[in-house]
C-alpha positions in Angstrom: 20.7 12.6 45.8 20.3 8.8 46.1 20.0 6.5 43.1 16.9 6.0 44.3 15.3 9.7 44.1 17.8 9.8 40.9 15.9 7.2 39.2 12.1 8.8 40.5 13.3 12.4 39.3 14.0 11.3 36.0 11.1 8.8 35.6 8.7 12.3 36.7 11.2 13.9 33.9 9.8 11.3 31.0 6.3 11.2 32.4 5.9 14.8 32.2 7.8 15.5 29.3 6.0 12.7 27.5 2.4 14.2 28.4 3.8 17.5 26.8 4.8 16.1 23.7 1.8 14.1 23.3 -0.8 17.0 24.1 0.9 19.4 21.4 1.2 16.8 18.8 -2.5 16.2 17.6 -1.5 13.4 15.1 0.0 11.7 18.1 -3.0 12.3 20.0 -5.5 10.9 17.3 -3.0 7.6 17.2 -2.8 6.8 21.3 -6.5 7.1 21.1 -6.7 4.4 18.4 -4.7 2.1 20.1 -6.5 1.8 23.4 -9.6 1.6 21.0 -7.8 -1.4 19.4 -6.8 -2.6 22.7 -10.2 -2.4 24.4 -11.9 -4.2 21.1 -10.5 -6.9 19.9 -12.3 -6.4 16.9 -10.1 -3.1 15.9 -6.6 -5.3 15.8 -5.0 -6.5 13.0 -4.1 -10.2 11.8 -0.3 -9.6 11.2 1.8 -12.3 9.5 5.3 -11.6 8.9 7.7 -12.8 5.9 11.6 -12.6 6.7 14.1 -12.8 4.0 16.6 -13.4 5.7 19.1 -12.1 2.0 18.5 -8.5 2.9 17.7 -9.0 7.0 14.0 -7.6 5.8 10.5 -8.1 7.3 7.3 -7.6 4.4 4.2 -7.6 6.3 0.4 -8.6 5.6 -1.7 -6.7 7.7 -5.5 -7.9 7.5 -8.8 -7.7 8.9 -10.5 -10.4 10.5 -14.3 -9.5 9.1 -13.8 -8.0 5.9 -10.6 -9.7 5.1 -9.4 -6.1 3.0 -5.6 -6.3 3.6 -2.2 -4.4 3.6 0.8 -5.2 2.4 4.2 -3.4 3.8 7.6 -3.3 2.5 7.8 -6.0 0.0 10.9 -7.8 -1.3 11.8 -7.9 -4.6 14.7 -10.8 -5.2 18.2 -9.2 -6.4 20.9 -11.0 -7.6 24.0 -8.6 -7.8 26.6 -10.3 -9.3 23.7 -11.4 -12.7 21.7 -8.4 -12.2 19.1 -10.3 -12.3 15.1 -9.9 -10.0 13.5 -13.4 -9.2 9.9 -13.0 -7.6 10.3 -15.8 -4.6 9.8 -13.7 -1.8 7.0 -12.0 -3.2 5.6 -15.0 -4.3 5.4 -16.1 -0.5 3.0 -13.3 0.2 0.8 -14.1 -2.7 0.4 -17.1 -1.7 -0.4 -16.6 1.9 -3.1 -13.9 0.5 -4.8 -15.7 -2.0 -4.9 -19.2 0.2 -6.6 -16.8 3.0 -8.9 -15.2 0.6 -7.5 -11.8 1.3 -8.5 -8.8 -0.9 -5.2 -6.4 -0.9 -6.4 -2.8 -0.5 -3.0 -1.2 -0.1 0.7 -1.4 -0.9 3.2 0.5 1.4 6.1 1.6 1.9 7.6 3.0 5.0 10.2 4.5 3.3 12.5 3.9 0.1 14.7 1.8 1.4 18.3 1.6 0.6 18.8 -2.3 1.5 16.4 -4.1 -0.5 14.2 -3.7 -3.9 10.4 -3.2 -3.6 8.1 -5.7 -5.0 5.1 -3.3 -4.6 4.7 -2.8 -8.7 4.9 -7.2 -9.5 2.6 -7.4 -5.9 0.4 -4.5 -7.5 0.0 -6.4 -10.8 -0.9 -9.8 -9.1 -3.1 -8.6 -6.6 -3.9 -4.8 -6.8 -4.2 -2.5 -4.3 -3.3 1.3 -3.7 0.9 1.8 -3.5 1.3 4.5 -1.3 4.4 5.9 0.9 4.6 9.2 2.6 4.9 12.8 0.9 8.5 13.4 1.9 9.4 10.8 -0.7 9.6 14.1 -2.7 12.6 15.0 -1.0 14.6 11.6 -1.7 13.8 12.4 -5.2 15.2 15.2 -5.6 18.6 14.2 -3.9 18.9 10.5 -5.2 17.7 12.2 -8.7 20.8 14.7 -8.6 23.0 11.9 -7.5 22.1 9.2 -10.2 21.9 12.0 -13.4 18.4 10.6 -13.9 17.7 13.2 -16.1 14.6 15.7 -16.7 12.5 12.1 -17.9 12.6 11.2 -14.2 9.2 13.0 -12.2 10.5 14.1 -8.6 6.6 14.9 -7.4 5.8 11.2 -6.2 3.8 11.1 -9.1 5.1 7.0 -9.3 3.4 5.9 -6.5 -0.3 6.5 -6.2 -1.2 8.1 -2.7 1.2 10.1 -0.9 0.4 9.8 3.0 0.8 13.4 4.9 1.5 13.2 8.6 -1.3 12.1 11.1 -3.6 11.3 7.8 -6.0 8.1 8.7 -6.7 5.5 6.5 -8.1 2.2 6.9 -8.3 -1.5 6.1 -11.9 -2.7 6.3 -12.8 -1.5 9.3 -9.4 -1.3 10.8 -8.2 2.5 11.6 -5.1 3.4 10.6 -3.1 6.7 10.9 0.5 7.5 9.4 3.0 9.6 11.3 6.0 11.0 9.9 9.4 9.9 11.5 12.1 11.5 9.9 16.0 11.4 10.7 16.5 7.8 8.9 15.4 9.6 5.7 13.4 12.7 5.2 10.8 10.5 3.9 10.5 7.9 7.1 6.9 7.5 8.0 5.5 4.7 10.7 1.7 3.3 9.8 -0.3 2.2 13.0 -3.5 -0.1 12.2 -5.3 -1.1 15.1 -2.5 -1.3 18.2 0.2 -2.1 15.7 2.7 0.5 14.5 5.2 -0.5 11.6 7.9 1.5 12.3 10.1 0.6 9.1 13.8 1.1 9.9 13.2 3.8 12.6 13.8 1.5 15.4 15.4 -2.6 15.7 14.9 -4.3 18.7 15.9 -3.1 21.7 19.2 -5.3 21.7 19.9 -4.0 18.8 19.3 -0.3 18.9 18.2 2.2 16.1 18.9 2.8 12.7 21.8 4.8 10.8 21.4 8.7 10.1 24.0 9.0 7.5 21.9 8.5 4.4 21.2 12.1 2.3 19.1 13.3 3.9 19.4 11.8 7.1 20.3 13.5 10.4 20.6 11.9 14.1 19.0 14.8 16.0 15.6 14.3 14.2 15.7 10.3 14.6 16.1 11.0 18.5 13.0 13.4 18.3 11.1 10.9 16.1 11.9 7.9 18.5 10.7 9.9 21.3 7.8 10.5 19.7 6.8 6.8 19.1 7.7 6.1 22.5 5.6 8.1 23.8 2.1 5.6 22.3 0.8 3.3 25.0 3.4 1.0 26.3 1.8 -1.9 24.9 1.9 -0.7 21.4 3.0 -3.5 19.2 5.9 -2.2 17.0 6.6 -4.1 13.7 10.4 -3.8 12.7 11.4 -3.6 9.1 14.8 -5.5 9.8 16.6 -7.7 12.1 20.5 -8.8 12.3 20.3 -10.7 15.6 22.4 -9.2 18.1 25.1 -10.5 19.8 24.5 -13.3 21.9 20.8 -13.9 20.4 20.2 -17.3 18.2 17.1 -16.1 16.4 15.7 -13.6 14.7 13.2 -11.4 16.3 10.6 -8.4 14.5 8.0 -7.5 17.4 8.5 -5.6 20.8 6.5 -2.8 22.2 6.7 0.5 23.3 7.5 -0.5 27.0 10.3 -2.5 25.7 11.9 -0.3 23.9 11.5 2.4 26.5 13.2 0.3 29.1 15.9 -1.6 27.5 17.0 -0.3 24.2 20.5 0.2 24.1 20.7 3.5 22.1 18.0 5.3 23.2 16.1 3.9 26.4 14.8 6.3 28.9 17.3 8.4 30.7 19.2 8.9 27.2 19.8 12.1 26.3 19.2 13.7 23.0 22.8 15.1 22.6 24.3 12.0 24.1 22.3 9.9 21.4 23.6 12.3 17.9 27.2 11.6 19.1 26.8 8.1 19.6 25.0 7.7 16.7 27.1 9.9 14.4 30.2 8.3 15.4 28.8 4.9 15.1 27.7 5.2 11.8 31.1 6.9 10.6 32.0 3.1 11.1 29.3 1.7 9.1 29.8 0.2 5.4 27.2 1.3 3.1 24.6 -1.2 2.7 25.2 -3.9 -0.4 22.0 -3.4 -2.3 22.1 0.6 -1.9 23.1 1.8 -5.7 19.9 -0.7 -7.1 17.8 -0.2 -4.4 17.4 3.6 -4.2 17.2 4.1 -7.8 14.5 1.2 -8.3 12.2 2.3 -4.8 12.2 6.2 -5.7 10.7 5.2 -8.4 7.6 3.2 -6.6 9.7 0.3 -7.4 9.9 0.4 -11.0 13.2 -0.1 -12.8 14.4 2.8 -14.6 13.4 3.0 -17.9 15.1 0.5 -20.9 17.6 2.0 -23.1 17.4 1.8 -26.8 18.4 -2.1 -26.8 15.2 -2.7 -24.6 17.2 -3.1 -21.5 17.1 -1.5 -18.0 20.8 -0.3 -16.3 21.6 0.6 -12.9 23.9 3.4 -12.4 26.7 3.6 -10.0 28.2 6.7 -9.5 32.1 6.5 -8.7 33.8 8.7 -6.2 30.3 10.3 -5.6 29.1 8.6 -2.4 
């Protein structure tokens, strides 16, 4: 067979097997539909603006509409100091700033996931500007384990009670009179959901840019087979879907930092998991890579302050809050 009928057999492969996927999968269905909608109106896409803090590699989001100005903000930045222990409210700040100088009314608060690199600001965000803190139902899950690990006692609900809507897979939602839909994309974490509004899907830490790759499966939890099935399933939206990345680390031999691509992109030229990758040939590379991986620096604060909607735990008798670290347990 010649590269050329190679490269037509696979590419019938992938078309085929992406009409498949996408036919059985309603949720999937219901969010390629909203997309060309979005795409065909230019009254159904969102205003995005993007805040990088470039401390934890993070991208928060404020995701608006145009007529009614109603407004969502996703994965929020709460400034950690490790070596003090001390929060600091700058980043957040930023977003409260862009919102109230563009007369934004915040409707929602979410989270993609509870992530393990950086502390939310929802609750201080919450307090400033209201809005709904929501994240998906799986969050359950993460509980339970990140409970276990951390001794956080019978005091601490596992039941997502901490955050105030708990998004099931291919529920809508919206944002004026934006549509939105959230899909579950496990394999990151149990818990990893992507929110589309409009044509744009915020993908949290699911995917990077296609230079970059895809993110670690080692967390509890986590598992590299389901990440391949849940990439796949992103990339089979439109190709000009607009994904929103929850991080970027500039890879080699790029200057700056970089948070949007598309579906088509990613398809075509990301190096973990472009078209013509195989799942098996994806869990090995990913599993081996991320045997070489260094646990992320925020990790121990982090998970024990999102799990619980980005709250820290509890203070102790003397008034004051404590971060646990378990030793020898990770």
């Amino acid at each position: 067979m010649t590269s050329r009928m190679q490269y037509i057999y696979i590419f019938n492969v992938i078309e085929i097997w992406r009409f498949a996927v996408s036919y059985a999968d309603k949720p999937l269905q219901s969010a390629s539909a909203q997309i060309e909608r979005a795409q065909s109106d230019k009254s159904l896409k969102p205003v995005i603006e993007g805040f990088f803090d470039e401390a934890t590699n993070t991208v928060s989001y404020v995701v608006h509409d145009p007529k009614s100005r109603e407004a969502a903000i996703i994965d929020s930045v709460l400034d950690y100091d490790a070596a003090s222990g001390r929060t600091s409210h700058g980043s957040a700040d930023l977003i409260i700033k862009y919102v109230t100088s563009n007369n934004l009314k915040v409707m929602w608060l979410i989270e993609t996931h509870a992530h393990a690199d950086h502390i939310s600001a929802a609750p201080y965000l919450q307090e400033k500007l209201g809005g709904t803190l929501a994240i998906g139902r799986e969050i359950v899950r993460v509980q339970d384990v990140f409970g276990k690990l951390f001794n956080a006692g019978t005091d601490f609900e596992r039941n997502g009670s901490q955050f105030d809507k708990l998004f099931a897979d291919g529920e809508m939602f919206t944002i004026g009179e934006l549509e939105g839909i959230a899909l579950h994309v496990p394999g990151h974490t149990p818990a990893d959901m992507a929110f589309i509004v409009g044509d744009a899907a915020f993908v949290g830490d699911t995917l990077f840019m296609p230079d970059f790759g895809t993110a670690r499966a080692d967390f509890p939890g986590g598992n590299a087979r389901q990440l391949f099935q849940s990439i796949r399933r992103l990339l089979t939206l439109p190709d000009e879907t607009r994904l929103f990345l929850c991080h970027d680390y500039k890879a080699p031999g790029r200057d700056e930092y970089a948070w949007e691509t598309t579906v088509k992109q990613q398809r075509e030229t990301n190096v973990h998991v472009k078209d013509g990758t195989s799942e098996d040939e994806f869990v090995e590379m990913r599993n081996s890579r991320d045997k070489t991986l260094a646990m992320p620096t925020l990790i121990m604060p982090s998970v024990q302050v999102n799990i619980r909607g980005g709250r820290l735990p509890a203070p102790e008798d003397n008034g004051v809050s404590y971060i646990k670290i378990p030793v020898n347990a990770v």
